[in-house]
C-alpha positions as CSV (number, residue, x, y, z in Angstrom):
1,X,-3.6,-4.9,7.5
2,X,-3.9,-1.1,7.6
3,X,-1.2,0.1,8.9
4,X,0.3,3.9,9.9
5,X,2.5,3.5,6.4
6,X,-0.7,3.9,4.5
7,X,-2.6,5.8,7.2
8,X,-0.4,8.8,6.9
9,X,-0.3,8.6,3.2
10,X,-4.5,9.1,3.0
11,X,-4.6,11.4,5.5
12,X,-1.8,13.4,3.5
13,X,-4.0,12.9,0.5
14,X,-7.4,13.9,2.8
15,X,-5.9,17.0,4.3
16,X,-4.8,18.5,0.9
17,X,-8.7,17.6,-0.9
18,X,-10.2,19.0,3.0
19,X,-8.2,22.2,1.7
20,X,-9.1,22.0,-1.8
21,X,-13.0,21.7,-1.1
22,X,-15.1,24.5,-0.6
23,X,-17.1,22.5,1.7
24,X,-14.7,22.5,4.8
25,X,-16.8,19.8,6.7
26,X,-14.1,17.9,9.2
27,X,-16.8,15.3,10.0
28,X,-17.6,14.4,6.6
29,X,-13.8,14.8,5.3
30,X,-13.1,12.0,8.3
31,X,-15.9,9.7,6.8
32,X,-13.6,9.9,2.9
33,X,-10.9,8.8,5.3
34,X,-12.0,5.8,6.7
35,X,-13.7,5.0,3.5
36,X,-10.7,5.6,1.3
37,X,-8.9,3.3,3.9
38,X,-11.0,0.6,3.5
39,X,-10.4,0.6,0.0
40,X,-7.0,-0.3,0.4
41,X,-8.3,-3.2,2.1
42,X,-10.5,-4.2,-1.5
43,X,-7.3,-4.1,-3.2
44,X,-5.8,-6.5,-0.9
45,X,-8.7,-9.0,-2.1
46,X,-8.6,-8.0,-5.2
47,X,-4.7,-9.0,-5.4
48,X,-5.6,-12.1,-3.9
49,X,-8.4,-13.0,-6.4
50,X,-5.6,-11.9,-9.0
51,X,-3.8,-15.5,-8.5
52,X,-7.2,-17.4,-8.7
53,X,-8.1,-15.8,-11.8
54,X,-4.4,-16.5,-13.5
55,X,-5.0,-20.2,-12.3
56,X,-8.2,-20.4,-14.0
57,X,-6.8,-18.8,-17.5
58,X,-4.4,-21.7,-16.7
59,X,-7.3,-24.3,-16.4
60,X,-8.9,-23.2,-19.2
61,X,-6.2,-23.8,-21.9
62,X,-5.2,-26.4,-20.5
63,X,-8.8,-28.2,-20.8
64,X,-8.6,-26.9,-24.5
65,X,-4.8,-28.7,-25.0
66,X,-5.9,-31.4,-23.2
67,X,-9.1,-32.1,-25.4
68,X,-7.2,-31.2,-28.4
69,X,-4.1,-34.2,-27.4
70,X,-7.0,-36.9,-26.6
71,X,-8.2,-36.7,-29.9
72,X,-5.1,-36.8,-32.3
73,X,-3.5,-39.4,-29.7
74,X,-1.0,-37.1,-27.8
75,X,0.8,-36.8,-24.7
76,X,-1.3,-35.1,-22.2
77,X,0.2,-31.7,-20.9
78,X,1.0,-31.6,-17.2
79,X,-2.1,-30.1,-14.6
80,X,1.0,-29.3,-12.0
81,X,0.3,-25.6,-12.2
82,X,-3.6,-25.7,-12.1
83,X,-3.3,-28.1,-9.4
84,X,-1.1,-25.8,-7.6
85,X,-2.1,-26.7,-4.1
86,X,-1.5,-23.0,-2.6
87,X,-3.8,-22.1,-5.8
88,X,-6.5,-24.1,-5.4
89,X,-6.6,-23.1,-1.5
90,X,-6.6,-19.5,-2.2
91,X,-9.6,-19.9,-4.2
92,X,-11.6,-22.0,-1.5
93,X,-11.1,-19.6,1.0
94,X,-14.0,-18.6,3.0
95,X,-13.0,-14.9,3.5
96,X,-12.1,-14.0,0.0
97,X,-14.9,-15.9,-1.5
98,X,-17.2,-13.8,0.6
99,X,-15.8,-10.8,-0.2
100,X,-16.0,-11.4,-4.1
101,X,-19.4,-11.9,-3.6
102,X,-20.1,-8.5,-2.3
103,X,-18.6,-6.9,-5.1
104,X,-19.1,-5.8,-8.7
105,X,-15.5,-6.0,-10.0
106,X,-14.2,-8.6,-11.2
107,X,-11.2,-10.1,-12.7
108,X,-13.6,-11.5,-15.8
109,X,-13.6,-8.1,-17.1
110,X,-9.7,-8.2,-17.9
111,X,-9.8,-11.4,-19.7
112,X,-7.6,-10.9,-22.7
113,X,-5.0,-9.2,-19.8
114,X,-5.4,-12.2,-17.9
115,X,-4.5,-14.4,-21.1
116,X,-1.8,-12.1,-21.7
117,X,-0.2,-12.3,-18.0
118,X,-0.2,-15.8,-17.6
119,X,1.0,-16.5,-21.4
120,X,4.4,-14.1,-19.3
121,X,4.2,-16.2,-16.8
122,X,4.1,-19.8,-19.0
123,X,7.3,-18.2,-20.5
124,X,9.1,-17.5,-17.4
125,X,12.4,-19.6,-16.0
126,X,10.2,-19.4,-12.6
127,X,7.2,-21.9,-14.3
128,X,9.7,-23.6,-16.3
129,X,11.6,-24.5,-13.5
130,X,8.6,-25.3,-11.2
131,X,7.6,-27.8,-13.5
132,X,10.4,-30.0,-14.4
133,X,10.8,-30.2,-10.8
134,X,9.8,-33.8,-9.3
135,X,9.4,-31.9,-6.2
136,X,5.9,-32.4,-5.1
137,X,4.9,-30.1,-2.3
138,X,2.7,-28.0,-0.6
139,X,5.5,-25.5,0.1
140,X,6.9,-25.7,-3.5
141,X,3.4,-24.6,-4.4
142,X,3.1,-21.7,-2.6
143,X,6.5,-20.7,-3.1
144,X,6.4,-20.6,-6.8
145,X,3.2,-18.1,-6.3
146,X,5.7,-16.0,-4.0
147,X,8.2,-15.5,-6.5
148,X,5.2,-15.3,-9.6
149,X,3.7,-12.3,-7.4
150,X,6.7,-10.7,-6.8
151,X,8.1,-10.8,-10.6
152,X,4.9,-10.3,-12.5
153,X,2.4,-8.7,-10.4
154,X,4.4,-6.5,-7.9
155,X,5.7,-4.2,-10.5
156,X,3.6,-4.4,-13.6
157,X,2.3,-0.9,-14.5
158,X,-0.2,-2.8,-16.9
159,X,-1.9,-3.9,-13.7
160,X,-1.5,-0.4,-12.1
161,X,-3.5,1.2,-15.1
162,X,-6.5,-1.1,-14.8
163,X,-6.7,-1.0,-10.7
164,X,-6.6,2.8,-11.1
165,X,-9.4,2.3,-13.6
166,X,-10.9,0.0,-11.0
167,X,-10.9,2.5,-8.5
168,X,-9.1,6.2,-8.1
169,X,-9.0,5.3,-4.5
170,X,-6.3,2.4,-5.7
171,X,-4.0,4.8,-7.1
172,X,-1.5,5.4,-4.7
173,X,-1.7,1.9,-2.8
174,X,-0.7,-0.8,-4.8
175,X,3.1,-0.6,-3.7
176,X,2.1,-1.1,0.0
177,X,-0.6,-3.7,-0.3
178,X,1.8,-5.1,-2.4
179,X,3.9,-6.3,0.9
180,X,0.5,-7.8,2.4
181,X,-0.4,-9.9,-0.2
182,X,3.3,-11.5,0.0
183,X,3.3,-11.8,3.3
184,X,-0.4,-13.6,3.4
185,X,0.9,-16.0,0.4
186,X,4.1,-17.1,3.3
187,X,1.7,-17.6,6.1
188,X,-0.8,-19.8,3.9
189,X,-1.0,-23.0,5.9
190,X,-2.6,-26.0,4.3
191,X,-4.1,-27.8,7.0
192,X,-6.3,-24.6,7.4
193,X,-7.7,-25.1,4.3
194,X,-10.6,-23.2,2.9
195,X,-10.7,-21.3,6.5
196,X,-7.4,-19.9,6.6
197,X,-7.1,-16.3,7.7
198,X,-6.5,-13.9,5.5
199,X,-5.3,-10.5,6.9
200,X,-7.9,-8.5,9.0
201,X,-8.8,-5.1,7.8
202,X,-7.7,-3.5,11.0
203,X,-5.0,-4.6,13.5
204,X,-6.4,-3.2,16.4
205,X,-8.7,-0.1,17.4
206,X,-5.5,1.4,18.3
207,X,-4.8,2.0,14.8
208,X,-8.1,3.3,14.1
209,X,-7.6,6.3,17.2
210,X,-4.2,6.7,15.2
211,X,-5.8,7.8,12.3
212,X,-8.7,9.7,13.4
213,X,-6.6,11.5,16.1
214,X,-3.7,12.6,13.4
215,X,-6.6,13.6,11.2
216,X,-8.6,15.9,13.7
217,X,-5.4,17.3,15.0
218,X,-3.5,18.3,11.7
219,X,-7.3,20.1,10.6
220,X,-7.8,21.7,13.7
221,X,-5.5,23.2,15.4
222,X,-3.8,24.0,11.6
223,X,-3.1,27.8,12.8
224,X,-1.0,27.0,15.6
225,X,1.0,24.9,13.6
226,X,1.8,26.7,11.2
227,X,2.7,29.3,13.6
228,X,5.3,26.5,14.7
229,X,6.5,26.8,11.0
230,X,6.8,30.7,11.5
231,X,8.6,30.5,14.5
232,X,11.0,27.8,12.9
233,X,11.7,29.5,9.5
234,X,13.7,32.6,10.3
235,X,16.7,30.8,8.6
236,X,14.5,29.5,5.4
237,X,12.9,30.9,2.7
238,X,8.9,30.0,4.0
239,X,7.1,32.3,1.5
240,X,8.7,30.0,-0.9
241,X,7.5,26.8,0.7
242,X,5.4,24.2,-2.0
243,X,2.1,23.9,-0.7
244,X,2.3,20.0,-0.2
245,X,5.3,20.9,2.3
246,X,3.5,22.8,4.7
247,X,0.4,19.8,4.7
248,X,3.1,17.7,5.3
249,X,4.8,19.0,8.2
250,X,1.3,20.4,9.7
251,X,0.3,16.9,9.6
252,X,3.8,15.8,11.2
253,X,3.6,18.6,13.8
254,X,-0.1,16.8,14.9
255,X,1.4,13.7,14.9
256,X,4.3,15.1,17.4
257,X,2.0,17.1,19.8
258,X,-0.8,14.3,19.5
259,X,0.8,10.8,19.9
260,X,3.7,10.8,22.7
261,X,4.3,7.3,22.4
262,X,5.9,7.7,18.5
263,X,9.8,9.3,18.6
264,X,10.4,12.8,17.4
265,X,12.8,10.9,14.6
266,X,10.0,8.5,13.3
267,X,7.7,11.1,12.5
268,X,10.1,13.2,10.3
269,X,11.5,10.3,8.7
270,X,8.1,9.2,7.6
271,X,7.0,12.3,6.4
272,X,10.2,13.0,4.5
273,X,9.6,10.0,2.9
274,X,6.5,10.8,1.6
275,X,7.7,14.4,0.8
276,X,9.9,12.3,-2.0
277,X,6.5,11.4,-3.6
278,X,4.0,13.9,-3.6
279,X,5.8,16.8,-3.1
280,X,9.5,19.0,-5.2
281,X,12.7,17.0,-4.9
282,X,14.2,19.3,-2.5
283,X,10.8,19.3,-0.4
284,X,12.6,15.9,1.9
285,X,15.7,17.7,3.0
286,X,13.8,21.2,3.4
287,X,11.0,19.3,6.0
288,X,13.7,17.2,7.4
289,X,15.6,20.9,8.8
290,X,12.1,22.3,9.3
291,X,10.7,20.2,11.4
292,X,14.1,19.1,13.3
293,X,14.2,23.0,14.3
294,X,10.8,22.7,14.9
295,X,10.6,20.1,17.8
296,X,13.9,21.3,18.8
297,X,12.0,24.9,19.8
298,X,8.9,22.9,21.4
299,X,10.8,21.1,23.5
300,X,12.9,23.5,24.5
301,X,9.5,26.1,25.1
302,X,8.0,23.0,27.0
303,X,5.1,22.8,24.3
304,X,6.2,19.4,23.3
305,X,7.0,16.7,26.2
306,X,9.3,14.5,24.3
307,X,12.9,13.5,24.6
308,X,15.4,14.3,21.7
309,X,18.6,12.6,22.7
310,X,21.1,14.6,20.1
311,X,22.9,11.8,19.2
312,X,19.8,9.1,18.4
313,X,16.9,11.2,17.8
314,X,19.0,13.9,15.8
315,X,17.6,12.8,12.1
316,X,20.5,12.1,9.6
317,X,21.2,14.3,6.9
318,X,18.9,12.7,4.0
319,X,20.0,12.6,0.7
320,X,16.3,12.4,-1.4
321,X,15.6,10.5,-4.7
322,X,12.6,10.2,-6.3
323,X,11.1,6.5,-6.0
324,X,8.3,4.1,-6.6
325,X,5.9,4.9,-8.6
326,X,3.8,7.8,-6.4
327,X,2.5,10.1,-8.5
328,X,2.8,13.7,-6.9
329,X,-0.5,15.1,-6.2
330,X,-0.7,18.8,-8.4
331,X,-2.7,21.5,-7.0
332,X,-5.8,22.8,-9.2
């Protein structure tokens, strides 16, 4: 599940604190990074357990309805949504249910948030819809939960706030774990039942030498590439530069020199992106220049062995906008 998306977000986040710390111990400032990584792992559980706990806020007043109709004679309300087949899967699985038990949060401590989330979502044209339907299916169940996720959960700053009180380490991940959790809910199978997969923490190894290469690189050989920066900035004003700029491009400079398989033009893409949310809105198309002219020079000095075809690996002109929900990360 951890990908390079949220890899070169932390290690943005664990240069600038390495920096920041009087105590400049690499090996130790490695072991935040792989522990704040695996945080964003929790959250993806946590997310998870999020439906469970809105299905159970569901059983719950419905048991109180129910009661309430058997004794003054009345209809009994529908148990389509508590029955929810996708639902009630989720919460037998093997892997979450595991992971719950290692842990001390829990969902049970936002109860009147709960009651107020899924009172939203009993008011939605998505529920009401679901259940008038005389569709009566495994993927109807699991779809509804799709679009629920997506237009209550996804972007819900109420649910931000509390996973930030949760954990600080939560802060800046939500919008990418986000994109997990849908994409476990689509690949939910029910004949796996309580022992379908949920995504693994890692991918591959591969992704773990990704991040602790970047890391160590960007740290330690930080002179040289800022001398890179030097070099590169006769045409810019580089006394002027925000801090956050020069982590960022340090940090896209190690990933340049350090990992030949990854184009020139994805790494300064992906760091101008995240320039848009943790650094000055003109930070994107001053890093996009800087380190364009950069690799442009290492190549040409043969520091850098990498291509840059002028017509593909040139990187656009980039017009940047503030978006998401990122907050910027102020210096003390």
């Amino acid at each position: 599940m951890i990908n390079r998306e949220i890899i070169r977000i932390k290690i943005v986040q664990l240069t600038y604190a390495y920096y920041q710390n009087g105590n400049k111990n690499i090996d130790s400032a490695e072991k935040e990074l792989f522990f704040s990584l695996s945080k964003a792992y929790d959250l993806y559980n946590y997310l998870l357990a999020l439906i469970v706990a809105i299905t159970k806020e569901a059983e719950r007043r419905l048991d109180l309805v129910q009661t309430r109709a058997k004794r003054e004679g009345m209809k009994e309300p529908s148990r389509k949504f508590v029955f929810n087949r996708f639902a009630l899967q989720l919460s037998e699985n093997k892997q979450l249910n595991e992971f719950l038990s290692t842990q001390k949060l829990s969902w049970e401590d936002s109860a009147t948030f709960i009651g107020q989330l899924f009172e939203k979502i009993e008011q939605s044209e998505i529920y009401r819809t679901y259940m008038e339907s005389e569709e009566d299916s495994y993927e109807a169940d699991r779809e509804l939960w799709r679009k629920l996720y997506k237009a209550f959960i996804q972007e819900n700053d109420e649910i931000d706030s509390i996973l930030e009180d949760m954990s600080l380490y939560w802060n800046d991940d939500k919008e990418v774990v986000d994109t997990f959790v849908v994409k476990t809910i689509k690949r939910f199978n029910e004949q796996d039942g309580a022992k379908q997969e949920l995504l693994p923490e890692w991918d591959s190894d591969e992704e773990k030498d990704f991040a602790r290469k970047l890391f160590r690189a960007a740290i330690l050989n930080a002179d040289e590439y800022q001398h890179y920066m030097s070099e590169a900035s006769r045409n810019w004003d580089f006394s002027r530069l925000a801090y956050m700029d020069i982590i960022l491009m340090q940090i896209a400079i190690a990933e340049m020199m350090t990992l030949p398989n990854i184009p020139v033009s994805v790494t300064i893409n992906e760091y101008v992106e995240i320039a848009k949310f943790y650094s000055t809105h003109k930070s994107g198309g001053y890093i996009n220049g800087m380190l364009d002219a950069i690799a442009r020079n290492l190549v040409k000095t043969g520091r850098l062995m990498k291509h840059i075809d002028p017509a593909k690996e040139r990187p656009k002109a980039i017009k940047v906008e503030k978006v998401g929900k990122r907050p910027r990360i102020k210096k003390d």
